[in-house]
C-alpha positions as CSV (number, residue, x, y, z in Angstrom):
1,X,185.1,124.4,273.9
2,X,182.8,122.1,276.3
3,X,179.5,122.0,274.9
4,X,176.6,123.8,277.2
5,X,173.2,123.5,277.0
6,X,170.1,125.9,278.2
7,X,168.5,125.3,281.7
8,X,165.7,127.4,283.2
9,X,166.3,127.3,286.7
10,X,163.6,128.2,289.4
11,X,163.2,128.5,292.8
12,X,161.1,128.8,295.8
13,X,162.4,129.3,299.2
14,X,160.4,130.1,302.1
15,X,163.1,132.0,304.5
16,X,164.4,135.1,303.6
17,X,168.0,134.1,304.6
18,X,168.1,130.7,302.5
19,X,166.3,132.9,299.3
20,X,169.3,135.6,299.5
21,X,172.0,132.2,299.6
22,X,170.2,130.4,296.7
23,X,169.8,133.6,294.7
24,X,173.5,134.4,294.8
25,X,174.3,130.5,294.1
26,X,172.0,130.5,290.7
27,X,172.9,134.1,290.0
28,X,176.9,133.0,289.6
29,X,175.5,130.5,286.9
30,X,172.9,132.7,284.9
31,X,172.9,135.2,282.0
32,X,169.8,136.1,282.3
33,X,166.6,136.0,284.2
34,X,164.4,137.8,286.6
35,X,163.2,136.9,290.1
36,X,163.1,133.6,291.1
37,X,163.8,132.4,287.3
38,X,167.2,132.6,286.0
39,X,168.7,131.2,282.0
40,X,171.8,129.2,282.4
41,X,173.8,127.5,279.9
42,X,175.5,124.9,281.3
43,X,178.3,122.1,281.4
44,X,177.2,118.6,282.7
45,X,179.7,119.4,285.3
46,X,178.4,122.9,285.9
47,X,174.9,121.3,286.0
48,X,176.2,119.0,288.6
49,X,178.1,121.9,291.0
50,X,174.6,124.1,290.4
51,X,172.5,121.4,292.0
52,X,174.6,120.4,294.8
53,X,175.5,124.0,295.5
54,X,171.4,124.8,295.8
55,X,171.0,121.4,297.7
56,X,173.5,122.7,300.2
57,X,171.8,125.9,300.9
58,X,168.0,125.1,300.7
59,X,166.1,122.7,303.2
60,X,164.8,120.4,301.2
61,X,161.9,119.9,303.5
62,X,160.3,123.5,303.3
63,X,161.9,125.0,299.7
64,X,161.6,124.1,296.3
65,X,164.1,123.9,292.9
66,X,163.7,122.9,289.5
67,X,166.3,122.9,286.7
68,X,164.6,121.9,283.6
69,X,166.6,121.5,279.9
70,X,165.7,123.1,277.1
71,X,166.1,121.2,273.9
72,X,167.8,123.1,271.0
73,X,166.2,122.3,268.8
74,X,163.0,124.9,269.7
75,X,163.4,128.1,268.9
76,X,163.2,131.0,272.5
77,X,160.6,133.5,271.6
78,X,160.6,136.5,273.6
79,X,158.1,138.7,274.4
80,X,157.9,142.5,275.3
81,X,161.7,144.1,276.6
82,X,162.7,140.3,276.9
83,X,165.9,139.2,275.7
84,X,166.1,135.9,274.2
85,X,168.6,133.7,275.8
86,X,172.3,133.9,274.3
87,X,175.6,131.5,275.0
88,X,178.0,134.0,275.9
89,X,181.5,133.5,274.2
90,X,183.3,133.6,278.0
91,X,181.5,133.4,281.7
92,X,182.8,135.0,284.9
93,X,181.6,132.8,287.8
94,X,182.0,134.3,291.3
């Protein structure tokens, strides 16, 4: 089983047609998330199709993205109806 590892993703697009694409892209990858904020556990190769899928749909000029790692070994605590972030045993992706 490839080994994945926990990514927050974020965005901020500022046309409404570009934010629907880039939602949809990061949304295929996530388990989680809300708004423009989205849990993915990810392959390196995943990592790799999720950033140049994004840079393919935002303009790099106007929007923003950021997928940052989150190491292991520090324990997700979450607050309120939050659910802390799980590695699913299978993914659909489409």
């Amino acid at each position: 089983m490839p080994k994945r590892a926990l990514y927050l993703a974020a965005y901020d697009v500022s046309d409404n047609q570009r934010l629907r694409r880039a939602l949809n892209v990061v949304k295929g990858y996530a388990t989680g998330g809300q708004k423009s904020v989205y849990e993915c556990f990810l392959t390196e190769p995943e990592r790799e199709e999720l950033l140049g899928r994004v840079g393919g749909v935002i303009d790099l000029e106007e929007d923003r993205f950021m997928l940052v790692r989150l190491e292991s070994l520090v324990s997700v605590r979450a607050l309120g109806v939050a659910v802390a972030p799980s590695d699913p045993s299978f993914y659909y992706v489409g």
